[in-house]
C-alpha positions in Angstrom: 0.0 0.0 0.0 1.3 3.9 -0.7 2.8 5.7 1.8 0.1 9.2 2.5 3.0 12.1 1.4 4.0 15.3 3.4 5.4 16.6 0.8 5.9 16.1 -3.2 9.3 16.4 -5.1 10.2 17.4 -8.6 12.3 14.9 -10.6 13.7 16.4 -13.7 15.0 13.6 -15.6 14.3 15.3 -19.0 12.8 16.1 -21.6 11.5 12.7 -22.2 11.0 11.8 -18.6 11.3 12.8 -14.9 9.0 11.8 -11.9 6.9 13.5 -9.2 7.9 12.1 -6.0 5.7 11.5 -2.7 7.6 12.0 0.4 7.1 11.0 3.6 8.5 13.0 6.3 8.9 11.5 10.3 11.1 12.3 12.7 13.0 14.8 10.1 14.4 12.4 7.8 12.4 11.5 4.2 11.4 8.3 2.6 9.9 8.2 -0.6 5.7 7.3 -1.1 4.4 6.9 -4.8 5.2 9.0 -7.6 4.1 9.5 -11.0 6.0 10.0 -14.4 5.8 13.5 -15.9 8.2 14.5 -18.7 10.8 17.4 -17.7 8.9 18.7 -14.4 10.1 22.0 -13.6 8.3 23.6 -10.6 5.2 22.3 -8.1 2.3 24.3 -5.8 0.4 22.3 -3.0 -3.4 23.5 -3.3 -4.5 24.8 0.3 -7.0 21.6 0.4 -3.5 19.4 0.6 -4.9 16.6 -1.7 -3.7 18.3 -5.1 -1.2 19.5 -6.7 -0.1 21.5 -10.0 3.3 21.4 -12.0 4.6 23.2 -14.9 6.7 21.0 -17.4 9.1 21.9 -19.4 7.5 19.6 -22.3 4.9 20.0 -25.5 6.2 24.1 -25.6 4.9 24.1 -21.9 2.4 22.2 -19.8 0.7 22.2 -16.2 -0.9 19.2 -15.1 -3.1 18.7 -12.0 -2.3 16.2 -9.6 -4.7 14.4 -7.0 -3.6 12.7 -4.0 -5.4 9.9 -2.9 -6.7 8.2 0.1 -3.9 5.8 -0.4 -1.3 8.0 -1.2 -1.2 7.4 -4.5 -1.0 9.7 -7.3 -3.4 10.4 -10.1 -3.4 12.9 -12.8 -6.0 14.9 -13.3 -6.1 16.8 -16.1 -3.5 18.8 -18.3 -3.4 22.3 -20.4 -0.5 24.3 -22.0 0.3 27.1 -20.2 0.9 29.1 -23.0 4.3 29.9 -23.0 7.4 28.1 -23.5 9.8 26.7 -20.5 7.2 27.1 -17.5 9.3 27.6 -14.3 7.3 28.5 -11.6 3.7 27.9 -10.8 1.9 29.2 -7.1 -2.2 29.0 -6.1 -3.9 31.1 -4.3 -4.9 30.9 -0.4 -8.4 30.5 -1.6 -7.1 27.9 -4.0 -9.5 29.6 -6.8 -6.7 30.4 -9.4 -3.4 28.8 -10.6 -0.5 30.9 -11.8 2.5 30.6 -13.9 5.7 32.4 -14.9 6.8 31.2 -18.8 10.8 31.9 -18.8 11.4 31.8 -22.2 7.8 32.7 -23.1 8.4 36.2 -21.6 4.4 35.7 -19.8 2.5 34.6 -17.1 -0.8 32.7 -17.1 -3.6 32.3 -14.7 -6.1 29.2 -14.6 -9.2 28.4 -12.8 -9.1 25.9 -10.7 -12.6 23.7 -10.8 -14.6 22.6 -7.2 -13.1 19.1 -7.5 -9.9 20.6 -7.9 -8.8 20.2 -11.4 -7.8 23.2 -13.6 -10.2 24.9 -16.3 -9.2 26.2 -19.4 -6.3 28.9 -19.6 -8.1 32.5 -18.8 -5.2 35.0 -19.6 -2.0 35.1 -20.7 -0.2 38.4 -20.0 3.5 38.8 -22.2 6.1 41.0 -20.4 8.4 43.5 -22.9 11.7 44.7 -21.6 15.3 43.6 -21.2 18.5 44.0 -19.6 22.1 45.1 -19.3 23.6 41.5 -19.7 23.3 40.2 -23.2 23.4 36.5 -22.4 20.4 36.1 -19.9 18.5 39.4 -19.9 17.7 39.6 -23.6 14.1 39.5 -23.3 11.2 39.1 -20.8 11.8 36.1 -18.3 9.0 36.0 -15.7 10.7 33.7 -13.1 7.8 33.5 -10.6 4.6 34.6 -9.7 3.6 35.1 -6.0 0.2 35.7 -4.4 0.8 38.9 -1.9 -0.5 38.2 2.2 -3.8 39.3 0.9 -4.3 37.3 -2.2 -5.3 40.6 -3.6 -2.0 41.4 -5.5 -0.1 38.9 -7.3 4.1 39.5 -7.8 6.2 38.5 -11.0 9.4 39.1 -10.8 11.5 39.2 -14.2 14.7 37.8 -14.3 15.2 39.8 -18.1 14.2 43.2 -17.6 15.0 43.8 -13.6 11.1 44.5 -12.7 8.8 43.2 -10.7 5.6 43.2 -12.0 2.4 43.8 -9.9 -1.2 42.7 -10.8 -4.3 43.0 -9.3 -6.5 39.8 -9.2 -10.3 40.8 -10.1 -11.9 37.3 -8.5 -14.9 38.6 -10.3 -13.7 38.4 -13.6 -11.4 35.7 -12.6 -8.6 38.0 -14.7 -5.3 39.8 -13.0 -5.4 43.4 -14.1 -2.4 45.9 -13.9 -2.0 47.7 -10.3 -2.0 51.1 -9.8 1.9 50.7 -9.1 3.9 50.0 -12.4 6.6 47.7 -12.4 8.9 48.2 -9.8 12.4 48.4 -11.2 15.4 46.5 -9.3 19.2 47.8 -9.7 20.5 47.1 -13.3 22.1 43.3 -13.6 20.2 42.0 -10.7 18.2 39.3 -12.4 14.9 39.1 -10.0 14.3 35.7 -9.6 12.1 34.2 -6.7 10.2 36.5 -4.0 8.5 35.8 -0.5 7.3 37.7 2.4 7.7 38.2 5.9 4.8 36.7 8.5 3.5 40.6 9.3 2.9 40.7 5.4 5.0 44.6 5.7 8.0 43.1 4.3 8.7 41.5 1.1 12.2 39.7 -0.1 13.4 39.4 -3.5 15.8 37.2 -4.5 18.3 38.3 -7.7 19.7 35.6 -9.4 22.4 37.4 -11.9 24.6 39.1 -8.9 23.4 37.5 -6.0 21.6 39.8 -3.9 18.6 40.0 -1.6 16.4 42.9 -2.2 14.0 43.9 0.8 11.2 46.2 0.5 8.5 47.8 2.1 4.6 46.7 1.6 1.8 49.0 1.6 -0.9 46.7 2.3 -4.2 48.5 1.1 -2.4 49.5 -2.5 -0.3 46.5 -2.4 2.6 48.8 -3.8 6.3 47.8 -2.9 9.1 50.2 -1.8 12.8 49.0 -2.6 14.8 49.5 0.4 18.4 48.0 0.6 19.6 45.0 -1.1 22.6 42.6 0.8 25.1 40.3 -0.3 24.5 36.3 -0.2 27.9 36.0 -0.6 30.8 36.5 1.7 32.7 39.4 1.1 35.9 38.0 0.2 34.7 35.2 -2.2 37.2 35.5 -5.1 35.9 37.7 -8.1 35.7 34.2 -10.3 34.1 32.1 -7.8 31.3 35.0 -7.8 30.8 35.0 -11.0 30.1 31.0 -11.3 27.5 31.2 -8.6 23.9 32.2 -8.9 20.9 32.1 -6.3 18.1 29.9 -6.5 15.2 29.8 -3.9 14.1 31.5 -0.9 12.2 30.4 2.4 11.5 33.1 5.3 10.9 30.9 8.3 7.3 31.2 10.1 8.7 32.9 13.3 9.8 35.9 10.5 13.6 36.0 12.3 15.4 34.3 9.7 15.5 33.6 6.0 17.3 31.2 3.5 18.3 31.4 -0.1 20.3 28.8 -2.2 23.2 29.2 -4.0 24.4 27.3 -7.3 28.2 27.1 -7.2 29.2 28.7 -4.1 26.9 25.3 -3.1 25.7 26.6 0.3 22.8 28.2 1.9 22.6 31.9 3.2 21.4 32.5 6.4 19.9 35.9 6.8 18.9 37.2 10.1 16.1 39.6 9.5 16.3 42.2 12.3 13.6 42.2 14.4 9.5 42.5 14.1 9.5 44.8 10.8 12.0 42.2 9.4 13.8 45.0 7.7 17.6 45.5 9.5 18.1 42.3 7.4 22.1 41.0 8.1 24.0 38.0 6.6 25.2 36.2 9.0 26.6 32.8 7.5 26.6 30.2 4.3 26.2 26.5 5.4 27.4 24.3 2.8 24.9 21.7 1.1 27.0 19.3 1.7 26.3 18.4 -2.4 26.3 20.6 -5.4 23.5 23.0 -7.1 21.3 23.7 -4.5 18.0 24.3 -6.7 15.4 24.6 -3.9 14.3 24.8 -0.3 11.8 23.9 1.6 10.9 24.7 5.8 8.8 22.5 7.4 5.7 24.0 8.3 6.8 24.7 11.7 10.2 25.4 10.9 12.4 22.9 12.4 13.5 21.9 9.4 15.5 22.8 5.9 15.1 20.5 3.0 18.3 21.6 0.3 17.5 20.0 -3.0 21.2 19.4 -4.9 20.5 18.7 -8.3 23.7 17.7 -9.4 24.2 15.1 -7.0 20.8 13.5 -7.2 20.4 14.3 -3.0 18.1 16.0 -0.8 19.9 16.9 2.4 18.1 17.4 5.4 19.5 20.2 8.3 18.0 21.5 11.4 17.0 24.6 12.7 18.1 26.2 15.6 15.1 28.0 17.1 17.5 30.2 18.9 19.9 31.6 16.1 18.5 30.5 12.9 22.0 28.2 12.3 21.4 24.8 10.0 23.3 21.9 11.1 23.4 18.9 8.6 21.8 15.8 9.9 22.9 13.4 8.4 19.9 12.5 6.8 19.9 12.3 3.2 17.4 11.0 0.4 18.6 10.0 -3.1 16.3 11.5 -5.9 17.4 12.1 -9.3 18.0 15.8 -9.8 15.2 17.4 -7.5 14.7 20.8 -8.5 11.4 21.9 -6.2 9.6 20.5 -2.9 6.4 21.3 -1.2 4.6 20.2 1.8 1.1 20.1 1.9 0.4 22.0 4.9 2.5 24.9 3.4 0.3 27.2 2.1 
């Protein structure tokens, strides 16, 4: 019989194949539960109901696929639809769990879906293309939506662009079922910096944007009723004295803020560690590195907290490993388990209770 999963894992594989993975979590360490093939899967959301699930796959010019969970375990697909847009990276849901969104790298657009009362997704309602680019030839030469976020209040949805240095803010109309522009235009991060993946602090005051191309964190302030965000500073993930070469082969990945809003964590491909941030106090904004664990593997892609935070899951892609570390409740410090899980290249996790 299936193991019932915590939490669900993206296996890339490729083009041509690639697995999402049940996990079971107890005690801290992981053990796998069922798992279904998917070609290419390149980024999961956890619907606020806990029994499905939606992935984007890099496959057919770009797919999302709905994913039950069953009584057992086991897991079913649902239903699938293209998203649209080519190389899907990142897909989120609402706390209602009423829409789907997703960011199309290469497409240069995001998308928004329906999702149905028995939780499968309806038919593609928008597709919105970005236009813009950026000072570094290779990677910023067009639009390349790298995420869409839901704000605290589900009333303003985030996509930060990787190509043109913007975050873009929409307004979702649940009436219409249709994001609109916000009144803010898109708010423009410091030249190079390659917006990547963005999350926000527990008082919902505080956002966090994570820059792929130099490795920066950017905070900023959140004005909740106009949903507009303020740049305010943007600090280093990387130690200071890392080698001008060594900085240039590393790039960020993923962010967590944990629950209690004192800390937050970012991955870094090629430096190969995590960045602990301590975030200053209740407004979250005197934010301070204050150490880089290593992975203990190589290419972090992903993390994921436990719901309650005891925990950090580090996906390393290239060694085909998720490596499980604690969390201090006292300073925020990881210390490495010894727990590890062999997956082939994970490149996302999600628990069910994480909303």
């Amino acid at each position: 019989m299936s193991t019932i999963p915590d939490a669900l894992c993206c296996s890339f594989g490729d083009e041509h194949s690639g697995r999402l993975v049940g996990i079971q979590r107890t005690d801290g360490s992981l053990q796998t539960a069922d798992s279904l093939a998917v070609p290419a899967p390149m980024f999961l959301a956890v619907a606020p109901d806990g029994d499905h699930a939606y992935a984007v796959l890099d496959h057919d010019g770009g797919e999302i696929r709905t994913v039950a969970i069953a009584d057992d375990g086991g897991l079913v697909e649902l239903n699938r639809h293209p998203t649209g847009g080519a190389e899907p990276c990142y897909v989120s849901v609402d706390r209602a769990g009423e829409f789907a969104f997703t960011a199309n790298y290469t497409g240069g657009s995001v998308s928004l879906f329906p999702i149905e009362p028995d939780g499968s997704l309806g038919e593609r309602a928008q597709l919105i293309e970005h236009e813009g680019s950026g000072p570094n030839t290779e990677r910023q030469d067009d639009a390349h939506p790298h995420s869409i976020v839901p704000g605290p209040d589900d009333r303003f949805v985030y996509a930060p662009d990787l190509g043109t240095d913007e975050i873009w803010c929409y307004e979702l109309d649940r009436e219409a079922g249709l994001l609109e522009p916000a009144a803010q235009p898109p708010v423009e991060i410091h030249a190079g910096a390659g917006p990547r993946h963005l999350a926000f602090h527990p008082n919902g005051e505080t956002a966090y944007l994570l820059n792929e191309l130099d490795s920066t964190l950017t905070v900023l302030a959140r004005e909740g009723s106009s949903g507009a965000l303020d740049p305010l500073e943007y600090v280093d993930a990387l130690p200071g004295d890392l080698p001008d070469e060594e900085r240039a082969e590393s790039y960020t990945a993923d962010i967590a803020v944990h629950p209690s809003g004192n800390w937050c964590y970012c991955s870094n491909r090629g430096h190969d560690s995590i960045t602990i941030f301590d975030l200053g106090g209740a407004d979250g904004r005197a934010v301070e590195r204050i150490a880089n664990e290593p992975v203990r593997g190589e290419w972090p892609r992903d993390v994921a907290l436990t719901p309650d935070g005891s925990h950090l899951f580090v996906e390393n892609r290239h060694t085909d490993e998720i490596v499980t570390f604690a969390v201090d409740a006292t300073d925020g410090s990881l210390s490495a388990t010894g727990d590890t899980l062999s997956i082939t290249e994970p490149i996302c996790l999600a628990f069910r209770e994480d909303l």
